[in-house]
C-alpha positions as CSV (number, residue, x, y, z in Angstrom):
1,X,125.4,36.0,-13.9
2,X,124.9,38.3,-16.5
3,X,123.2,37.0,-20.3
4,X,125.2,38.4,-23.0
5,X,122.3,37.1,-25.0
6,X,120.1,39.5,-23.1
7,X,122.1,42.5,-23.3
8,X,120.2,45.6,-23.3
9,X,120.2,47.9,-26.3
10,X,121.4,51.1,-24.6
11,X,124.8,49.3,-23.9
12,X,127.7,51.0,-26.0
13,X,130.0,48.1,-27.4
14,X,132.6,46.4,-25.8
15,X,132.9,44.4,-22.5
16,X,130.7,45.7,-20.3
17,X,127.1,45.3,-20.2
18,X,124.2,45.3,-18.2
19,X,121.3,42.7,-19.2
20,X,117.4,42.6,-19.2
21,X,117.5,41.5,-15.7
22,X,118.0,44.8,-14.3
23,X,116.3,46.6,-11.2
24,X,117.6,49.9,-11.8
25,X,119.0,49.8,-8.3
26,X,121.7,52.4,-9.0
27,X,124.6,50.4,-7.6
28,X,126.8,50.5,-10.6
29,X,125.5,53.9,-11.6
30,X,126.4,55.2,-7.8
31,X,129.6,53.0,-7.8
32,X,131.2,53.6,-11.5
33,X,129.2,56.9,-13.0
34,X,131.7,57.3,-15.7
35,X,130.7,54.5,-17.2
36,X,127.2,52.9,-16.1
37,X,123.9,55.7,-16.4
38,X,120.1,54.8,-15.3
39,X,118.0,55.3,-18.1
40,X,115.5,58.7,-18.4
41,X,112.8,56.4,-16.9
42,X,114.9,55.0,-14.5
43,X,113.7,51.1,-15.4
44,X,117.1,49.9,-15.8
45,X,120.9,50.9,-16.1
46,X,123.3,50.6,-19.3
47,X,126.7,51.1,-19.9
48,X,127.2,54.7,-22.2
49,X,131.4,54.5,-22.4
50,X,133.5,51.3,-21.7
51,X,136.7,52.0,-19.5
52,X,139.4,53.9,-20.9
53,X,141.9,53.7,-18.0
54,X,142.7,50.9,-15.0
55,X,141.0,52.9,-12.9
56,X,137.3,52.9,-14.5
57,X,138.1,49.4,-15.2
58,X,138.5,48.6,-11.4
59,X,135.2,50.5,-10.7
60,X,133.5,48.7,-13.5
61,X,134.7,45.6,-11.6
62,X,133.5,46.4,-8.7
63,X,130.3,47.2,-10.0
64,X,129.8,44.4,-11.4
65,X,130.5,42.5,-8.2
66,X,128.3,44.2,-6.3
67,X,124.9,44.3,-8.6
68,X,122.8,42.4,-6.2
69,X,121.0,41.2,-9.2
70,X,124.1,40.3,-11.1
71,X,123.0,42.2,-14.1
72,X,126.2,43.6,-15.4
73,X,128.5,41.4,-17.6
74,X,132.1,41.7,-18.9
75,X,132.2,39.4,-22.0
76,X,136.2,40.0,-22.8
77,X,135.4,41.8,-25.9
């Protein structure tokens, strides 16, 4: 499960993140790409805009679910 304590910088805020425990796999990028972005170098993923309607939030979700390194946290916020 995801660290909120190890939250990447690159993360806009609210309550979605992805943590330091990345692989840059591309799963949530491929899976919700309104949302989650690999960075320029590719070493890890971030989210760059938080849901804004049920349907991003159900990718997001999904995402999340299915980061096989369970990198990507929803804190409540």
């Amino acid at each position: 499960m995801a660290d909120v304590d190890s939250k990447l910088d690159g993360n806009v805020p609210g309550k979605y993140y992805v943590d330091d425990t990345c692989s840059a796999c591309g799963v949530c990028s491929d899976t919700a790409p309104n949302n989650f972005k690999l960075t320029d170098d590719e070493e890890n993923a971030f989210v760059y805009k938080q849901p804004e309607n049920d349907e991003e939030v159900e990718l997001c979700e999904e995402a999340l679910e299915g980061c096989p390194e369970e990198s990507i946290g929803n804190d409540g916020a």
